[in-house]
C-alpha positions as CSV (number, residue, x, y, z in Angstrom):
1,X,62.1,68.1,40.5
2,X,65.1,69.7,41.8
3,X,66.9,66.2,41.8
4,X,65.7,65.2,38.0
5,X,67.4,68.7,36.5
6,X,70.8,68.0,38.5
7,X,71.1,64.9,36.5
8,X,70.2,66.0,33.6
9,X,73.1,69.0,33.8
10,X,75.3,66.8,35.4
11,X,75.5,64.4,32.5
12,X,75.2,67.3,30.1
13,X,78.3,69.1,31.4
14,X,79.9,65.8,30.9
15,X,79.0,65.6,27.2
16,X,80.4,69.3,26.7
17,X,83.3,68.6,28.0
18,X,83.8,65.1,25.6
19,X,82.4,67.5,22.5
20,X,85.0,69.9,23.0
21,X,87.8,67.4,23.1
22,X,86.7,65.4,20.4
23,X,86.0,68.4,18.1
24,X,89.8,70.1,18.6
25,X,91.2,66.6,18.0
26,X,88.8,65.6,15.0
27,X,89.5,68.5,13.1
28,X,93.1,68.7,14.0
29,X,93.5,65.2,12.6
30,X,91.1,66.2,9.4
31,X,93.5,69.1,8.4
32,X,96.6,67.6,9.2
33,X,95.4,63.7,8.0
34,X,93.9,65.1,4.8
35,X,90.4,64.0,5.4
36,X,87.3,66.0,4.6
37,X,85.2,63.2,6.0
38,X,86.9,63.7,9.6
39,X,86.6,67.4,9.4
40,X,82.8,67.4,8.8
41,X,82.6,64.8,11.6
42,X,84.7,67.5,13.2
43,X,81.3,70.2,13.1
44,X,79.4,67.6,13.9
45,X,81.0,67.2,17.3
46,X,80.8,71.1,17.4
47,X,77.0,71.1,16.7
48,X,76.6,68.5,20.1
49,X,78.5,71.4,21.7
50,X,75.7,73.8,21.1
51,X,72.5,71.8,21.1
52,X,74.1,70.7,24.8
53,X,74.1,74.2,25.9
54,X,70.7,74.6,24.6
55,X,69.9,71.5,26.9
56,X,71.2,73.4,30.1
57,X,69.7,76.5,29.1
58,X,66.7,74.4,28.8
59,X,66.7,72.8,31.8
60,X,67.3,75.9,33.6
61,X,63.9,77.5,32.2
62,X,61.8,74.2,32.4
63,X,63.2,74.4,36.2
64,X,61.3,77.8,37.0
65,X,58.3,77.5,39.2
66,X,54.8,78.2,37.4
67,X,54.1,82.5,37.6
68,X,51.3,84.3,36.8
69,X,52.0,84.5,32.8
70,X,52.7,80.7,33.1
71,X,50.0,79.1,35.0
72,X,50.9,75.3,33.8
73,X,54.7,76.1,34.8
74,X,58.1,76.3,32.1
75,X,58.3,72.4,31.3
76,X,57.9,72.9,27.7
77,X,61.5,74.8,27.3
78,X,62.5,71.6,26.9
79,X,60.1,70.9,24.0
80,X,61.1,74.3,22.6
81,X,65.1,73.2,22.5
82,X,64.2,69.7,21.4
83,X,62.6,71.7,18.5
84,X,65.9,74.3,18.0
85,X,68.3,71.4,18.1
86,X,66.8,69.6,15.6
87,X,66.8,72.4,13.3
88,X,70.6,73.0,14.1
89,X,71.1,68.9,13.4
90,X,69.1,69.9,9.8
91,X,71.2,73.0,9.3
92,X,74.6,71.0,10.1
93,X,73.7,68.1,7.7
94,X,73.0,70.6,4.4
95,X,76.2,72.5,5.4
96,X,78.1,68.9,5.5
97,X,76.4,67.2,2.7
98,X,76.9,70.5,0.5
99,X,80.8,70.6,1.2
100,X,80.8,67.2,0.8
101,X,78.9,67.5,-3.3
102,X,81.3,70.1,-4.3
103,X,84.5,67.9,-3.3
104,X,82.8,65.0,-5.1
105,X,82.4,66.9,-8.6
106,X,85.9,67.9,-7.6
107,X,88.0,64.6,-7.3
108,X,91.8,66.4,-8.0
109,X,91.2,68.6,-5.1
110,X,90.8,66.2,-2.9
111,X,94.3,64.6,-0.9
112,X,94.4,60.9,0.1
113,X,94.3,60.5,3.7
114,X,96.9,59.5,6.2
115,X,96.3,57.2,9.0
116,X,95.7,59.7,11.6
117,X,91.9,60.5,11.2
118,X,91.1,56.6,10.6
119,X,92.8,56.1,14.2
120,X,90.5,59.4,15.2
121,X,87.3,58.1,13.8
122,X,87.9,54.6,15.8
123,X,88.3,56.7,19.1
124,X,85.2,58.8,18.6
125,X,82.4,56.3,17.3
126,X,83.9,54.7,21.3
127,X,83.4,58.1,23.2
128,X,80.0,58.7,21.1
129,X,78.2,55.5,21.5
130,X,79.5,55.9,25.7
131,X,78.0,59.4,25.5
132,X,74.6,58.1,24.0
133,X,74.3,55.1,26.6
134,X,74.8,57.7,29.7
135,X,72.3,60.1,28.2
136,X,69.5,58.0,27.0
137,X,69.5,55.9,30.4
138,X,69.2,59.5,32.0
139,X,67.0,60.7,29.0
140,X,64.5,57.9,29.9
141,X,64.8,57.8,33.6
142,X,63.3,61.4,34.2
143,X,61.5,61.6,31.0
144,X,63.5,64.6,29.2
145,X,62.2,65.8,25.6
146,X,65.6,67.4,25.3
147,X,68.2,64.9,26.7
148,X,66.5,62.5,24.8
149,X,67.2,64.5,21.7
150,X,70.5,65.4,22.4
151,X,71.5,61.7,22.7
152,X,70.3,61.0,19.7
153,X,72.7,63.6,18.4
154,X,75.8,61.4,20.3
155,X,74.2,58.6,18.5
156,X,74.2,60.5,14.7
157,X,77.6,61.5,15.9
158,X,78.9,57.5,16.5
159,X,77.6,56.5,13.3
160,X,78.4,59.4,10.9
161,X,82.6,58.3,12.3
162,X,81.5,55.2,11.3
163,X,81.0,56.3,8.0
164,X,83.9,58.9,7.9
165,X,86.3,55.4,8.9
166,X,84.5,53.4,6.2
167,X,85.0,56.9,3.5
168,X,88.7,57.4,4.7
169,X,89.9,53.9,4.7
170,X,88.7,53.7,1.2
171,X,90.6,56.6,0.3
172,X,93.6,55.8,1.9
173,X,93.1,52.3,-0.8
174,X,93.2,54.6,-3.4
175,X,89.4,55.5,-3.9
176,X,89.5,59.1,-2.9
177,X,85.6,59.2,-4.1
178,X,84.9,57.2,-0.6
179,X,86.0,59.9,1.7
180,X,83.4,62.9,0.5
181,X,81.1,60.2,-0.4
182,X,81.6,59.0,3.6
183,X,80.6,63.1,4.0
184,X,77.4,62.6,2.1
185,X,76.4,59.5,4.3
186,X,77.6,61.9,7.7
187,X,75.0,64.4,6.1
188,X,72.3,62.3,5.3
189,X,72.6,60.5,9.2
190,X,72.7,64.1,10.7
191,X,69.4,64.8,8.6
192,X,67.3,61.7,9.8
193,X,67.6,62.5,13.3
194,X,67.1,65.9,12.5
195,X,63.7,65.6,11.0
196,X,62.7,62.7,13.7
197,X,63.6,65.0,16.6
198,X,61.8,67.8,14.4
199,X,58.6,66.2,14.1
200,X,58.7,64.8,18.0
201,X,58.8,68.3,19.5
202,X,56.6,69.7,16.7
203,X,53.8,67.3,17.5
204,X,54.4,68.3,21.7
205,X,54.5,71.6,21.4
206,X,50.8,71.1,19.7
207,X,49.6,69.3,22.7
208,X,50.3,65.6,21.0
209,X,48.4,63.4,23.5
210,X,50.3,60.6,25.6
211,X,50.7,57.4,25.0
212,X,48.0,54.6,23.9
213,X,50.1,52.5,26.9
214,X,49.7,55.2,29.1
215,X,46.4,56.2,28.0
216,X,44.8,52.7,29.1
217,X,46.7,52.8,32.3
218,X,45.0,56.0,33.2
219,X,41.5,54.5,32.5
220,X,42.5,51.3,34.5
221,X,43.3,53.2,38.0
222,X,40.0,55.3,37.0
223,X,37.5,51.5,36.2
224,X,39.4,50.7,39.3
225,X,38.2,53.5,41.3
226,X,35.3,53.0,44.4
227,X,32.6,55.1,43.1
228,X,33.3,55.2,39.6
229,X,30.9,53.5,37.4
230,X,31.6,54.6,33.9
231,X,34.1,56.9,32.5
232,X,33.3,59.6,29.6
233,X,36.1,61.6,27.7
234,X,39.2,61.4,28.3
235,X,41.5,64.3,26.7
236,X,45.8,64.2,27.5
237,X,48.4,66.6,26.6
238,X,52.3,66.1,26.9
239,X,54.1,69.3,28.7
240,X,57.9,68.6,28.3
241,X,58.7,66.0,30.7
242,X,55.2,66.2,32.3
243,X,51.2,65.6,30.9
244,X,48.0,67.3,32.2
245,X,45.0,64.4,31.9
246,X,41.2,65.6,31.6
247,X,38.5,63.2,32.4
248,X,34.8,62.4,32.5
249,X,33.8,60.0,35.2
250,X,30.1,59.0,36.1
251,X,28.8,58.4,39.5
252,X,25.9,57.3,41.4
253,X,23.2,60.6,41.1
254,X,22.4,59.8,44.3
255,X,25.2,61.1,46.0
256,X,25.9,64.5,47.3
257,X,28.2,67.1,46.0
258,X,30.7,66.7,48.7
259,X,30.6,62.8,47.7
260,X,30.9,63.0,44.3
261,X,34.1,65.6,44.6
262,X,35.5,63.3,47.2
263,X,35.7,59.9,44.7
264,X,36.9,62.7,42.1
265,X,40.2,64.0,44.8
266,X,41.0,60.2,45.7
267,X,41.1,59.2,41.7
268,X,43.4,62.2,40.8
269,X,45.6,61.4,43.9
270,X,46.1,57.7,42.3
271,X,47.0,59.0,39.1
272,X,49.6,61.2,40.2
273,X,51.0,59.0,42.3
274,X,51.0,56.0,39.8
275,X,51.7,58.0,36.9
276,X,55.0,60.4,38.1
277,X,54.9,62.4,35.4
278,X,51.3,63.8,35.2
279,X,51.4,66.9,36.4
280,X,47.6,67.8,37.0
281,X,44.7,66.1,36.6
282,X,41.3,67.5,36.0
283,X,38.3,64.9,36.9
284,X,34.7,66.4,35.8
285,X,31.8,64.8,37.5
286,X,28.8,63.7,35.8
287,X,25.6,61.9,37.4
288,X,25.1,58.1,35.9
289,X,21.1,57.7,35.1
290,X,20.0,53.8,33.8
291,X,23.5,52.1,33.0
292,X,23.2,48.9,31.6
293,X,26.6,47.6,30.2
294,X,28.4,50.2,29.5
295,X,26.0,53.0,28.1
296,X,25.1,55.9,30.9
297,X,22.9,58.8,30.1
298,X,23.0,61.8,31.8
């Protein structure tokens, strides 16, 4: 575990240190280039800042060993700063798209653009879409609520520059509607992930079950089990990067206690060694009585 949280810092560090860059220059070119568009892409680049933070801070917590107030361990920090960060993404789209309505009922106030921010947007949606390839491929490889999310906000980021490029060239042409109207788009980008990432981390921190995929892969290794002739319920609940599986199996009544629990250790040791990222496994025992197909009473 110690190994899966140093790459998720390590590549989090990396995207703090991009955001910071990209938000001094992005908002240096917006006020000197005369583009409202690149200066809410600007905060947007200053929003990755903070949900990365929240990521480390995250990881940090997820990271702590279980205690006695925390029997099942810290993994769901990361839920919990998916969660934050996509109410920051929400917050940072209605604070964009807001700005962006006033300038757009407000036409004489708003300055055609030089070329400076169009050059700017070019270089970001680059940096943005690299930052998103490096996170995601991390994101997936150790199964992280939170990285996950926070490449989706370097994604958001890439194509909310595409927009602002799209707004201020337009501008630049003379249609100085495009570059808050290129805000609005920025806004309404920034919201969608917002409310996907919302609803993702919402649906975990309930206990949202894993995947159908998974779900049969579990009741394969279990069918495939010596001993095991039918299986009952089976209950799952994602825990951060983690799941804890509950599950009915029937056996032979015949068999002793000790017999029994010993088909029930060698099933949860194949799980947890197929399936990396269940954490615990229950197995509940029941006697099979008459079984024809796949029917057992008890």
């Amino acid at each position: 575990m110690e190994t899966r949280y140093d790459e998720a810092n390590k590549v989090t560090i990396k995207s703090i240190v991009w955001n910071v860059i990209l938000t001094f220059i992005k908002i240096f070119a917006g006020i000197v280039g005369k583009s409202n568009a690149m200066i809410a892409d600007g905060l947007h680049s200053a929003s990755d800042i903070i949900s990365s933070v929240g990521v480390l801070i995250g990881n940090k917590i997820a990271n702590a060993p279980n205690d006695e107030n925390h029997n099942y361990g810290h993994e769901k920090a990361e839920t919990l700063v998916s969660f934050l960060l996509s109410i920051l993404l929400i917050v940072v789209s209605l604070k964009i798209g807001f700005d962006a309505l006033k300038s757009l009922f407000n036409l004489n106030s708003v300055q055609i653009p030089t070329a400076l921010p169009l050059v700017v947007s070019v270089i970001s949606v680059a940096i943005k879409e690299y930052q998103y390839r490096i996170t995601i491929k991390i994101a997936q490889k150790i199964n992280s609520p939170s990285l996950k999310a926070d490449a989706w906000h370097h994604r958001s980021d890439a194509l909310s520059s595409i927009a602002a490029f799209i707004g201020i060239g337009g501008a630049m042409l003379g249609f100085k509607a495009l570059d808050p109207i290129a805000s609005i788009v920025v806004a309404l980008f920034v919201a969608k992930v917002g409310f996907d990432i919302l609803k993702d981390s919402a649906n975990e921190l309930m206990d949202y079950s894993i995947d159908t995929e998974e779900e049969k892969q579990i009741i394969s290794i279990a069918e495939g089990t010596q001993g095991v002739i039918n299986l009952g319920e089976i209950r799952t609940r994602k825990h951060g990067a983690t799941a804890y599986v509950d599950l009915t199996i029937c056996v032979n009544k015949d068999l002793t206690v000790y017999e029994g629990h010993e088909i029930a250790t060698k099933l949860e040791k194949r799980i947890i060694k197929d399936m990396q990222f269940v954490k615990g496994i229950t197995v509940h025992v029941e006697p099979c009585i008459n079984c024809p197909g796949n029917s057992c009473k008890k």
